[in-house]
C-alpha positions in Angstrom: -101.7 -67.1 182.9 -105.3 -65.9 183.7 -107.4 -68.8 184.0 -111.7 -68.7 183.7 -114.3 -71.8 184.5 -117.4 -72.6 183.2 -119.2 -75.5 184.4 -116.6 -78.4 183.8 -114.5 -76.9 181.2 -111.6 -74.1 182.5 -110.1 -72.4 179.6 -106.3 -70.8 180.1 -104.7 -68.3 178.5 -101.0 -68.8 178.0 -98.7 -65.7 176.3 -95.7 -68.2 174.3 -94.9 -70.3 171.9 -98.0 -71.2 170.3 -96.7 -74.6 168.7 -94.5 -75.5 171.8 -97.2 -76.0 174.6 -96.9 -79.3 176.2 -99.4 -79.2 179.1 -102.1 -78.0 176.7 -105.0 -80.2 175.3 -105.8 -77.9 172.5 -104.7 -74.7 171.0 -106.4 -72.0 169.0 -106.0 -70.7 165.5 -106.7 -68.0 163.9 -107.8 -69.9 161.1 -107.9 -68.6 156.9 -111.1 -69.5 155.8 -109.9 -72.5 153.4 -107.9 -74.1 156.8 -104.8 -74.0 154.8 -101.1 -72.9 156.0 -100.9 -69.1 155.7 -98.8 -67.0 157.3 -98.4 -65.5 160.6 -99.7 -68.1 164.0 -102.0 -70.3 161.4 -98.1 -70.4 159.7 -96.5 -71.4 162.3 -99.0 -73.9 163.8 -99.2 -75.6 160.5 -95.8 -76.0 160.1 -95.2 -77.2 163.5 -97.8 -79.9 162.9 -96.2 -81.0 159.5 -98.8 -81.7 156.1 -101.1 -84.1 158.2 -102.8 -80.9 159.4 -103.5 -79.5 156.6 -104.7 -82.7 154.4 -107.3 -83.0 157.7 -108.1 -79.6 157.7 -109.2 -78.9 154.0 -112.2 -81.0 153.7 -113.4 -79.2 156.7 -113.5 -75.7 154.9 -114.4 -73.5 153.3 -115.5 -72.2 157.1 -117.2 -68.4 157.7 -116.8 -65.6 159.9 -117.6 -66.5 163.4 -117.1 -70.2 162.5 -114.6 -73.1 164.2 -114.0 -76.4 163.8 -111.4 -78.6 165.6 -109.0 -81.3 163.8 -106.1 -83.4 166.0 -103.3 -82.0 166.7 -100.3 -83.7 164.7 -96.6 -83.2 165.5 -98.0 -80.9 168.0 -97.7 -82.0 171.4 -101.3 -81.0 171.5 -104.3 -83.4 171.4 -106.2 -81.1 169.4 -106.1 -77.6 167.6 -109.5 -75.6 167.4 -109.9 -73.6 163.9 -111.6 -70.4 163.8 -112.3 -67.7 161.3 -113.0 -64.3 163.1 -115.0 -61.1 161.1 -112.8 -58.5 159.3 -113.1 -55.2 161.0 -115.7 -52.9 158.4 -116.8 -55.9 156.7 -117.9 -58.9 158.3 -121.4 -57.6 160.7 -122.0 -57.8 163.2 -118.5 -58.3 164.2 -119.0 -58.4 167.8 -121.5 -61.5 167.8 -119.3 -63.1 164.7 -116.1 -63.0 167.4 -118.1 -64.0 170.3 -118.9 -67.3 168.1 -115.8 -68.2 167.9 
């Protein structure tokens, strides 16, 4: 786990189970633009968090490169999950800046 602070806030990186992490208060997704299930982690984290997340979700979207928004977490044991959409390599510029947003 490798762990940085800024201010208040610490932000943790944890290599698991995406969908199974307990002593988290919010995960990340690598979001589709629309916020719906897809494959891949947004898959799995939408079908760990049943239909609930993706009726929430919807109405937030369409969302663009470099973009996040944050819905509750469902049948996750996570309070929250934060959404984002990063740039596709070649075609979303400047990629660098676009990922920083997230």
């Amino acid at each position: 786990m490798t762990s940085r602070h800024f201010d208040s806030v610490t932000i943790e990186t944890v290599q698991g189970d995406i969908a199974n992490q307990p002593d988290l208060d919010a995960i990340v997704n690598a979001a589709n633009a629309e916020l719906r299930i897809g494959g891949g982690v947004a898959g799995a984290i939408h079908r760990a968090a049943g239909p609930g997340l993706e009726q929430e979700c919807i109405p937030m979207g369409p969302i663009r490169p470099g973009e996040a928004v944050i819905s509750s977490g469902h049948s996750l044991p996570n309070a929250h999950v934060i959404h984002c959409l990063g740039p596709v390599s070649g075609r979303d510029k400047p990629s660098d800046q676009l990922l920083h947003s997230c």
